[in-house]
C-alpha positions as CSV (number, residue, x, y, z in Angstrom):
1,X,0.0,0.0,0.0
2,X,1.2,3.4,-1.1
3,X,0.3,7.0,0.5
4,X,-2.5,7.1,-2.5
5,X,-3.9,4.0,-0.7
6,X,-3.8,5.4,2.4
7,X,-5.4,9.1,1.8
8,X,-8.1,6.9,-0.2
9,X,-8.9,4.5,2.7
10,X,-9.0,7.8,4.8
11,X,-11.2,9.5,2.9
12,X,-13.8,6.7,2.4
13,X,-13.9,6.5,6.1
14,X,-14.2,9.8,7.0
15,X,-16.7,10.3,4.2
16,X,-19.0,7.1,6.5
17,X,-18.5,9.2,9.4
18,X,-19.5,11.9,8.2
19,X,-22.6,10.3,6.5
20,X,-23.5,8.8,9.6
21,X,-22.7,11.8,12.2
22,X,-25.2,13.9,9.9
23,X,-28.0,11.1,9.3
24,X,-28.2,9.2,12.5
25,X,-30.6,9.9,15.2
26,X,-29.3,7.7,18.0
27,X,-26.6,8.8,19.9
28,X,-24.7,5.7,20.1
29,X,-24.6,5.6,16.3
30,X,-23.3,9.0,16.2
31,X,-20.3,8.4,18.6
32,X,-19.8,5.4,16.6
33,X,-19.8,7.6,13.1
34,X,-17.6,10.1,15.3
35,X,-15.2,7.7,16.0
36,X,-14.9,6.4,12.1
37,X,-14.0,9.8,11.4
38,X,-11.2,10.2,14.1
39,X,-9.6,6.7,12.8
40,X,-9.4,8.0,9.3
41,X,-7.2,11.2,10.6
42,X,-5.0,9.1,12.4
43,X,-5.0,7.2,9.5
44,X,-3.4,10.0,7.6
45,X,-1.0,10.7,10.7
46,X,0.3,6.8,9.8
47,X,0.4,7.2,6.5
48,X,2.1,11.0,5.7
49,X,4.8,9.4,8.5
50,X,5.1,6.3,6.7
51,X,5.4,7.4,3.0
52,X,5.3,11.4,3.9
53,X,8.6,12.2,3.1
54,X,12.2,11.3,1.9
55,X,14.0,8.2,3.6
56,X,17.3,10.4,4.5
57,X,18.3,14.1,5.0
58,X,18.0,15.9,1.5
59,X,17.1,19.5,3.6
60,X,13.4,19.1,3.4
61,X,12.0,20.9,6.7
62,X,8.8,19.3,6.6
63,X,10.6,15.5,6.8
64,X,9.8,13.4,10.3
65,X,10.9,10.5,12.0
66,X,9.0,7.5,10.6
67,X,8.3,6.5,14.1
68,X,6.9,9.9,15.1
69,X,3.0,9.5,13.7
70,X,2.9,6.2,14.9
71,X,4.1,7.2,18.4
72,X,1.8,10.3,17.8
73,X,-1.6,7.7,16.7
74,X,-0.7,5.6,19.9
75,X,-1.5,8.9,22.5
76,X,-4.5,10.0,20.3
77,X,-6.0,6.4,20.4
78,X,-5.1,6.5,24.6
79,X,-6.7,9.5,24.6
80,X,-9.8,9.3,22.2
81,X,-10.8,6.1,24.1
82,X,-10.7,7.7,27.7
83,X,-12.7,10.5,25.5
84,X,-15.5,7.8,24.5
85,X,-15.5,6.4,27.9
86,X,-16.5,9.9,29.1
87,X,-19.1,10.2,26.3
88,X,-20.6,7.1,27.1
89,X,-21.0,7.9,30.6
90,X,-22.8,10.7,29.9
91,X,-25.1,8.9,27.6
92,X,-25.8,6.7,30.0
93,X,-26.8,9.3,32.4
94,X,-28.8,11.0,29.5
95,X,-31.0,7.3,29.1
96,X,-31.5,7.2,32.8
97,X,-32.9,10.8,32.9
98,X,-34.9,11.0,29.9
99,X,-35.4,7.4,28.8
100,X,-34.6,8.1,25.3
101,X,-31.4,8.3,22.8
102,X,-32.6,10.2,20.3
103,X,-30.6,13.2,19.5
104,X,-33.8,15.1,18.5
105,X,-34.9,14.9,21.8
106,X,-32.1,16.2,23.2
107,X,-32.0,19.9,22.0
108,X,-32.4,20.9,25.5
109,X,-30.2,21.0,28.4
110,X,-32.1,22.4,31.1
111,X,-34.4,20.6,33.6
């Protein structure tokens, strides 16, 4: 697999995401949509490390360690899943207050 391979995959996922972030109504579904969308971006951190730039110092500034986006994807996945643990904590607390998922029926915060 290439970098074109890479930014395609990407693409195509963040494209489901966002299909399903803008067209589903339950909650759940849109974290899950949310999270196809942050998987494609790190997929782009993986790939532009991988295949981003040239294999030894010809003066580009823009050049990174190969290892850096992978080290980089590792802390964003730590992090986005203590994010969604969060998130679904508060969806759970959400369903037990107004017995419902629908993010329609959520417009309003207040009591």
């Amino acid at each position: 697999m290439n970098l074109m391979g890479c930014l395609v995959l990407s693409v195509a996922l963040f494209a489901i995401g966002a299909f399903g972030l803008l067209t589903r109504r339950n909650i759940i579904a849109a974290l899950l949509s949310l999270e196809l969308m942050v998987n494609a971006a790190l997929i782009n951190f993986v790939g532009f490390s991988r295949f981003g730039g040239p294999s030894t110092g010809s003066g580009t500034a823009w050049h990174m360690d190969s290892q850096a986006g992978s080290l980089f994807v590792l802390f964003a996945v730590a992090v986005t899943a203590a994010e969604m643990a969060l998130a679904l904590a508060i969806v759970i607390a959400l369903y037990r207050q107004r017995k419902s998922l629908d993010l329609r029926e959520l417009d309003s915060l207040h009591g």
